[in-house]
C-alpha positions in Angstrom: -9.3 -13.1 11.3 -7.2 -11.0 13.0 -3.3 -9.7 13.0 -1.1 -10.5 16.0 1.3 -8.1 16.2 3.0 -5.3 13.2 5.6 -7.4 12.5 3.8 -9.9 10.4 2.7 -10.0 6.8 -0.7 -11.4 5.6 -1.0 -12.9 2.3 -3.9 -13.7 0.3 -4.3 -17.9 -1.3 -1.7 -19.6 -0.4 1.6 -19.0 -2.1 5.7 -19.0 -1.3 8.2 -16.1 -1.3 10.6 -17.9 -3.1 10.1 -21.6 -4.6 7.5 -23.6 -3.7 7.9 -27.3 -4.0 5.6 -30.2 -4.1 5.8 -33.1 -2.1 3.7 -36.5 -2.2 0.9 -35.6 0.0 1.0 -32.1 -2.2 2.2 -29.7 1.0 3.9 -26.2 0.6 7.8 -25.9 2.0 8.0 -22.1 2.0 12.0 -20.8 0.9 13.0 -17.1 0.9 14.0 -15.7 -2.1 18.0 -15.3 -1.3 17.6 -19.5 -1.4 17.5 -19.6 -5.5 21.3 -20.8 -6.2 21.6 -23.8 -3.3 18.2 -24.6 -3.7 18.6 -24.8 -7.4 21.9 -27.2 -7.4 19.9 -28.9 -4.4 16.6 -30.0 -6.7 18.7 -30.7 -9.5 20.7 -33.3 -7.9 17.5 -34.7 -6.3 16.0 -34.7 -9.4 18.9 -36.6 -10.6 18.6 -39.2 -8.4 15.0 -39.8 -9.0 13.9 -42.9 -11.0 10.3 -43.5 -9.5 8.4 -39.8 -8.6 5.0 -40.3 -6.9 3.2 -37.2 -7.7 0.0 -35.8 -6.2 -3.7 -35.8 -7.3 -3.6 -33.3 -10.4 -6.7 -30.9 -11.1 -7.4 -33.3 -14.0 -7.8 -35.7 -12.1 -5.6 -39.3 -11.2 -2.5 -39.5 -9.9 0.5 -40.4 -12.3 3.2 -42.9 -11.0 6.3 -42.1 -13.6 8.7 -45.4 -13.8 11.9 -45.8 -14.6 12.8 -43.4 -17.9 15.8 -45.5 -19.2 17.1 -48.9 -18.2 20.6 -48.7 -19.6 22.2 -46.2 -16.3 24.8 -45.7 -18.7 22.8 -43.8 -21.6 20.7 -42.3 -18.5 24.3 -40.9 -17.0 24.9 -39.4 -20.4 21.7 -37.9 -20.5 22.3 -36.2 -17.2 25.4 -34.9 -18.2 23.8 -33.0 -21.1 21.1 -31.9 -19.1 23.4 -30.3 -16.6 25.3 -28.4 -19.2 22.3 -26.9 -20.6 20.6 -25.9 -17.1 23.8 -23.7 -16.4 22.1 -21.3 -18.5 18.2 -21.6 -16.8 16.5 -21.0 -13.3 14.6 -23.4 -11.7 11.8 -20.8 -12.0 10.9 -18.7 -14.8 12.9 -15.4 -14.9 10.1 -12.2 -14.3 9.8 -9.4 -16.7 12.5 -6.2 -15.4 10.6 -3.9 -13.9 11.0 -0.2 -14.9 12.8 1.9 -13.0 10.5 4.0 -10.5 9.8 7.7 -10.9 11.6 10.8 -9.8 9.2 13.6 -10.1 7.3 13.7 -7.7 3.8 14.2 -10.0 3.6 13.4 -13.6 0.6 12.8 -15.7 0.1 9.3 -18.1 -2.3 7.9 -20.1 -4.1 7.7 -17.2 -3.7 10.0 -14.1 -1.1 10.9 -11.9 2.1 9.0 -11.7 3.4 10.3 -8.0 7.5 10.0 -7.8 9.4 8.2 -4.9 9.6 9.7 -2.1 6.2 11.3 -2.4 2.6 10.0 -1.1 -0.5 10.7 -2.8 -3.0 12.4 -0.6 -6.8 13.5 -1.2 -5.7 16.7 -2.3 -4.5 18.2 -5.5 -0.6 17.8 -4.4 1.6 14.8 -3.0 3.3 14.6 -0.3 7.1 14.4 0.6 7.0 11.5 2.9 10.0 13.0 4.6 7.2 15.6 6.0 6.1 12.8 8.1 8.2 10.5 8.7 12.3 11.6 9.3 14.1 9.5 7.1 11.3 7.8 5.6 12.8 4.8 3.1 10.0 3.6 0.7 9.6 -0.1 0.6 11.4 -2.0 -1.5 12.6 -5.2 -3.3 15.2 -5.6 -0.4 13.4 -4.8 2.4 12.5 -7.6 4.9 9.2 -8.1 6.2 6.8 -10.5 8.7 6.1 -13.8 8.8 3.9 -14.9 6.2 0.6 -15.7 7.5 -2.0 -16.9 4.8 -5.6 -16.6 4.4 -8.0 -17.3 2.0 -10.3 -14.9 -0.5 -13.8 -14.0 0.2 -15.4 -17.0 -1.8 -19.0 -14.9 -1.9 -17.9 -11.3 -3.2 -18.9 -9.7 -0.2 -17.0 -7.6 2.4 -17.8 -6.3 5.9 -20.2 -3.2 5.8 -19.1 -0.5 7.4 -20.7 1.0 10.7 -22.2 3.9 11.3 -19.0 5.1 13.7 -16.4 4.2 11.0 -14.7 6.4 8.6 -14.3 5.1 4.6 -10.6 5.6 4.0 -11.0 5.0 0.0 -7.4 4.4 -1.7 -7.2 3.3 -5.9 -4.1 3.0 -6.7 -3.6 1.3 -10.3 -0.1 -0.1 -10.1 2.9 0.4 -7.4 6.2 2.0 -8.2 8.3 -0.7 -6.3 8.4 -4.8 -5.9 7.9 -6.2 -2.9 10.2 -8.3 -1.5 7.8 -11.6 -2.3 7.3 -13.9 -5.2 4.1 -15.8 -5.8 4.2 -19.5 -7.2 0.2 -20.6 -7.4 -0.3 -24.6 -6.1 -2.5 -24.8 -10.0 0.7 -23.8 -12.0 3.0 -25.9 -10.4 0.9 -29.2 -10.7 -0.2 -28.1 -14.3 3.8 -28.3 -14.9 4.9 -31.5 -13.4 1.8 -33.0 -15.0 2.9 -31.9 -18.3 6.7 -32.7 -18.5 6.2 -36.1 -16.9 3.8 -36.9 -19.5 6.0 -35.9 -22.2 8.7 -38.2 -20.2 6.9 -40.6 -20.7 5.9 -40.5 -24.0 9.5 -39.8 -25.1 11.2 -41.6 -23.4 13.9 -39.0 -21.3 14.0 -37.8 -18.0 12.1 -35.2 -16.6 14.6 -32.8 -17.0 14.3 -28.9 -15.4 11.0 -27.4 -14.3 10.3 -23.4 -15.4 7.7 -22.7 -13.4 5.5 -19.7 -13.7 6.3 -17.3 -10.4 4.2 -13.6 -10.3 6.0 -10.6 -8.5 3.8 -8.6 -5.8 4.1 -4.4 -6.2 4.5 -2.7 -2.8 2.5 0.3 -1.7 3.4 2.1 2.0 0.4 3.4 3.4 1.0 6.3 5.8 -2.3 6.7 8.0 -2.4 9.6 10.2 -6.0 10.6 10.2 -7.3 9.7 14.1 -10.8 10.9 14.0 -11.8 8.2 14.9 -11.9 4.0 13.6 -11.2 3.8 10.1 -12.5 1.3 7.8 -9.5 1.2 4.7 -10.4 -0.2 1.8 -7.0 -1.1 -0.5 -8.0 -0.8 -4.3 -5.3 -1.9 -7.3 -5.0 -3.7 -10.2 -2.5 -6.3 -9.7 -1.0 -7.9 -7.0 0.6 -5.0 -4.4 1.5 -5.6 -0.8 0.6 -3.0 1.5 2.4 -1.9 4.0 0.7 0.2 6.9 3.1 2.9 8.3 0.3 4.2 11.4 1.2 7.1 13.4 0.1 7.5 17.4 -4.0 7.4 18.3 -4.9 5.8 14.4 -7.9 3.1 14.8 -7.8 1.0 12.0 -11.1 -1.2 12.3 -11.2 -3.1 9.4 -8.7 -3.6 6.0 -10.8 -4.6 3.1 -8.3 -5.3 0.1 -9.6 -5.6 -3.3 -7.4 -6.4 -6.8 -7.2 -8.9 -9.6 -5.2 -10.6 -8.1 -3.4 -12.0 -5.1 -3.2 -8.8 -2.1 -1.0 -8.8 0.7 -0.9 -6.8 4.3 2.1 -6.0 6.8 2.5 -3.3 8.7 1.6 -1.7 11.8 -2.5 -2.6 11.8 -3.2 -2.8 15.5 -5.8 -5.1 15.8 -7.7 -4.2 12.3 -10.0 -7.4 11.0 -8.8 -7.8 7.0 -10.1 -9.7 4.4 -9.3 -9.2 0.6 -11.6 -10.0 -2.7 -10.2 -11.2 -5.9 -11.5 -10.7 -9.7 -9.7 -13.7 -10.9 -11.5 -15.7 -8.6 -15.3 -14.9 -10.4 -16.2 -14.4 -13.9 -15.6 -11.1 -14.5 -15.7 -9.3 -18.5 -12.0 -8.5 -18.9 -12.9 -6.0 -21.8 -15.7 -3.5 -20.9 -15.1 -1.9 -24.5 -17.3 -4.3 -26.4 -19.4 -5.3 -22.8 -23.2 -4.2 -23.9 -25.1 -5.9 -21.1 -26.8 -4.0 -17.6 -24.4 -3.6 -14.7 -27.0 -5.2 -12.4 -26.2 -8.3 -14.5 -22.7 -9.0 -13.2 -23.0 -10.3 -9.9 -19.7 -9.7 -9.1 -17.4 -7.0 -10.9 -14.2 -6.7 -8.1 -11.8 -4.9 -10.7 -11.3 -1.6 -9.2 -11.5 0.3 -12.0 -11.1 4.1 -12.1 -13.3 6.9 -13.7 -11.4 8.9 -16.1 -11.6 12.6 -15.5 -9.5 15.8 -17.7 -6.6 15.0 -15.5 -5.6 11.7 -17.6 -3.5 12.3 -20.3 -6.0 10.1 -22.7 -8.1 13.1 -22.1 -6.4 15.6 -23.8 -5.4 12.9 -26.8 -9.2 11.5 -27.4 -10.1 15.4 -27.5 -7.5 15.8 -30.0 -9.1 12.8 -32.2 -6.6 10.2 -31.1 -9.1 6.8 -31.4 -6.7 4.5 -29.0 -7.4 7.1 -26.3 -10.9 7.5 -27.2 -11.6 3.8 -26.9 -9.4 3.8 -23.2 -11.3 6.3 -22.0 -14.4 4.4 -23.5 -13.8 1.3 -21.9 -12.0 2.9 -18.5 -15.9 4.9 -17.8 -18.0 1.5 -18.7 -15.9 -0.6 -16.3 -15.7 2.0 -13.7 -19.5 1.8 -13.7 -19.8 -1.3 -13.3 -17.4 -1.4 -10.6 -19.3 1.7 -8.9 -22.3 -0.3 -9.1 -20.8 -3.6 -7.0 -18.9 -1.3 -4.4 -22.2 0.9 -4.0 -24.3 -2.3 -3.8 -21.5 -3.7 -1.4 -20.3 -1.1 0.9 -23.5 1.1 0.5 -21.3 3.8 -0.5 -19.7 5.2 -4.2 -16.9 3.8 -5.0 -16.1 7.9 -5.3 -16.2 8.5 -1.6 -13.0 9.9 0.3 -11.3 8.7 -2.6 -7.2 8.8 -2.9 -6.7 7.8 -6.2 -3.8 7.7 -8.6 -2.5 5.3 -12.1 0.9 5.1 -10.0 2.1 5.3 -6.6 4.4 4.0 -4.5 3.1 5.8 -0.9 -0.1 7.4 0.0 -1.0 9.4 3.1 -4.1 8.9 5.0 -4.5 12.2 6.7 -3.0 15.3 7.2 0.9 15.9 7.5 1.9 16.0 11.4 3.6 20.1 12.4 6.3 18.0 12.6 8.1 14.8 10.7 8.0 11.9 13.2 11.0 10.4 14.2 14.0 9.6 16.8 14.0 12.3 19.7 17.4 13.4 20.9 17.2 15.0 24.1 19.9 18.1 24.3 22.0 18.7 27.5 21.7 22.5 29.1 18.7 23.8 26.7 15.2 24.0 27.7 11.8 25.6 26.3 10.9 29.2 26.8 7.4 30.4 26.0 5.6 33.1 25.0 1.7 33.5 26.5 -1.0 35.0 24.1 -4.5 35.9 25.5 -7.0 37.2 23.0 -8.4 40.2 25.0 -9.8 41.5 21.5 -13.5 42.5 22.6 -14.7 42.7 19.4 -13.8 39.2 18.4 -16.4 36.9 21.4 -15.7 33.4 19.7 -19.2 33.4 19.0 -18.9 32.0 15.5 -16.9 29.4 14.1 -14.8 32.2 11.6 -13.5 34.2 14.6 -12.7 30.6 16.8 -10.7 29.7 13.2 -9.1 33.1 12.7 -7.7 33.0 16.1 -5.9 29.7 15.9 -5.2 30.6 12.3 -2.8 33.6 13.8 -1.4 31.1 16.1 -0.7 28.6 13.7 1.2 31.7 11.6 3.2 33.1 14.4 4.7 29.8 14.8 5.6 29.1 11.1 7.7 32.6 11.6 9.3 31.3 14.8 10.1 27.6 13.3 11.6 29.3 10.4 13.9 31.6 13.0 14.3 28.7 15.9 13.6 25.7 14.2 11.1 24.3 16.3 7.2 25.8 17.7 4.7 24.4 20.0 1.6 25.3 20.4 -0.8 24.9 23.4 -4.2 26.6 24.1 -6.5 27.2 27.2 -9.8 28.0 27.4 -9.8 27.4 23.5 -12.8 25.3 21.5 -13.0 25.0 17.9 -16.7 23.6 18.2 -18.1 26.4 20.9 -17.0 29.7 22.8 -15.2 29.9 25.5 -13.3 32.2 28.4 -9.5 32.2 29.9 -9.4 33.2 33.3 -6.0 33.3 35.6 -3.5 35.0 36.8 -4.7 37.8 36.9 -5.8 37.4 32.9 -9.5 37.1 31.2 -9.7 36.7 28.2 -11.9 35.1 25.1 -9.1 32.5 24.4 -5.5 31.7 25.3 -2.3 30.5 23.2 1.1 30.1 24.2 4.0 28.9 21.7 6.8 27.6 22.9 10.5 26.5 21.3 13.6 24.7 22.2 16.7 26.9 23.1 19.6 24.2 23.1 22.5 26.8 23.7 20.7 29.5 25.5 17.9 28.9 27.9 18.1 32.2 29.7 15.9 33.7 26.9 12.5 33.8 28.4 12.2 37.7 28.5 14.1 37.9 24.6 11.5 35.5 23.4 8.3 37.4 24.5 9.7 40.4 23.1 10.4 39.3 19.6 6.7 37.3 19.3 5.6 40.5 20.2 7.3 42.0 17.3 6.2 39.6 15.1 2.5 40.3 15.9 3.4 43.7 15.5 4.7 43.2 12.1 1.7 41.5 11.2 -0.6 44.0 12.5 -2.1 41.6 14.9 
């Protein structure tokens, strides 16, 4: 299956942002979250009004017909009057736990790993990201933002996923737990039938109305995944813990080919995906040993071990304590390294691949970055009335350096790429352009008048003066000069 469009969100089982509610051929009516107080007083009165309540086939089995719970409408008015006065104080739905406030910093170590602050992604390399580097304004995804229709799907039923082909690129994120909550709220068909069965039972075996319903909701994290990296089609696989919507921010020329998500849970997609295939796995829906401490059997015994586990390495803080004799970290780190075995051993069995490949990987997160950071933060263009660019042209006539070998090819576009850090930091803007210029193979500039190994020019916008041409060449000049090129 397939998205439509980046405006829509794809959910894993089928499940309601808000309150879902049962009918008597057992369908979902899907409410947003903002809903809670009318639909509240609304299900109350209904429930008010209710004397005979034909509920649907239950999961053990039979369908209940609930009759009348009082026949004196007096003592049942008083009862409803007492009811009401104690619901002022509940939710129709249980209340979640708070959620702590996100990080600042942008790294911090826990127990176990990185914790990367708001506004930061985590990348592949030893340093996060400032999403404001890519994106212009970038705001992280949130509790309050909006997102796409909700379009379910079902879990893989046979813990595979879709290999990946020999021209696609393994773009392998583990990211234990999100920073944020999405703006969604899951209510599983199982928990609401497992309540109505329960407190009509107890109606009528005691003898009093139904009464309010708690019923158990779970909260989805949020993740924004920045992809930059256009080498060529991606496959992505999505790795957490719990339950995270992902949200995929792509930048021009991407190819997504395939979103595999993978959690304990229920996973979520929105975003911009193009026309990526997705499908997601879920541990709670095979047997799978919560407690890899005290697991003692092979790996190859598990047929399906879906938690994405992580493999501890010196830069969890449960590393420095186990060394130190602390026995809680010791047994974490214990556990962490059996079950990230075992989960190696399913995703390598799976995906032919490790479960260690390309890997971006943190214990908290609340953006990653697919890629490399653009030269410049993407955003809104605002063209400027009476500038223009001026350029500066740079041949390499350097006959000792042919462009034979890859190191002089990279040293060349290295200077480039420095020259242009000077001018942005003076003009704040470069671009760069190159002729006759391969990074993979020699090869010559010839014209006007000009041979060369390789050509370069670097341009920059001049809102307020665009007479500068002659200025311009002059001071790159000195700024080659300075740096003895």
């Amino acid at each position: 299956m397939t998205s439509e469009g980046s405006g829509k969100l794809i959910i894993s089982l089928v499940f309601i942002a808000g309150i879902a509610l049962v009918d008597g051929a057992g369908a979902i009516a899907f409410c947003k979250s903002e809903t809670y107080a009318s639909l509240k007083g609304t299900v109350t009165a209904q429930l008010d009004a209710i004397s005979n309540v034909s509920l649907p086939t239950m999961n053990s089995g039979g369908s209940i017909l609930l009759g009348p719970a009082f026949a004196s409408a007096e003592k049942q008015a008083q009862e409803q009057l007492a009811e009401r006065e104690a619901a002022r104080n509940l939710t129709l739905i249980a209340p979640s736990r708070a959620h702590p406030a996100p990080p600042t910093e942008p790294v911090t170590t826990d127990r176990m790993g990185a914790v990367i602050g708001m506004g930061h992604a985590v990348t592949d390399g030893d340093a996060p990201v400032a999403l404001n580097e890519v994106f212009t304004n970038f705001q992280p995804t949130g509790p309050n933002h909006p997102h796409g229709a909700i379009t379910p799907f079902d879990t893989n039923e046979n813990c595979t996923l879709r290999a990946i082909r020999p021209n696609e690129k393994l773009a392998n994120v583990n990211v234990m737990r999100p920073n944020m909550l999405a703006p969604i709220q899951l209510v599983y068909q199982d928990s609401i039938h497992e309540v109505i069965e329960r407190q009509t039972k107890e109606a009528l075996e005691e003898g009093h109305s139904i009464g309010m319903m708690s019923i158990p909701r779970w909260t989805l994290g949020v993740i924004d995944v920045v992809v930059t990296d256009s080498s060529g089609p991606l496959y992505l696989a999505l790795q957490s813990y719990g339950g995270v919507m992902w949200k995929i921010h792509a930048t021009g020329g991407v190819d997504i080919a395939h979103i595999a998500m993978i959690s304990n849970r229920t996973s979520a997609l929105t975003g911009n995906i193009g026309n990526a295939s997705f499908e997601a796995v879920r541990t709670a829906d095979f047997d799978t040993p919560p407690d890899f401490y005290h697991y003692d059997s092979e790996l190859g015994d598990l047929e399906c071990m879906t938690t994405p586990y992580r493999k501890p390495d010196e830069s969890w803080g449960a590393w420095n304590g186990a060394k130190r004799g602390n026995s809680l970290d010791g047994n974490l780190l214990f556990g962490q390294d059996k079950g990230f075995d075992a989960y190696d051993h399913w995703f390598t069995e799976t995906l032919g691949i490790s479960a260690t490949t390309n890997l971006i990987e943190a214990a908290q997160a609340g953006a990653v970055l697919v890629g490399d950071v653009p030269n410049y933060a993407i955003g809104n263009v605002t063209r400027i009335k009476g500038g223009d660019f001026v350029s500066a042209f740079l041949p390499d006539t350097d006959e000792n350096r042919t462009h034979e070998i890859p190191q002089e090819r990279t040293a060349f576009l290295a200077e480039i790429l420095d020259l242009c850090a000077a001018l942005r930091a003076e003009y704040g803007n470069c671009l760069i352009g190159t002729a006759g210029f391969y990074l993979d193979r020699a090869a010559r500039f010839s014209g006007g008048g000009v041979s060369a190994h390789a050509a370069a020019w670097v341009e920059v916008y001049l809102p307020d003066n665009p007479f500068e041409q002659r200025n311009f060449q002059e001071k790159v000049n000195a700024i080659l000069a300075e740096k003895g090129n």
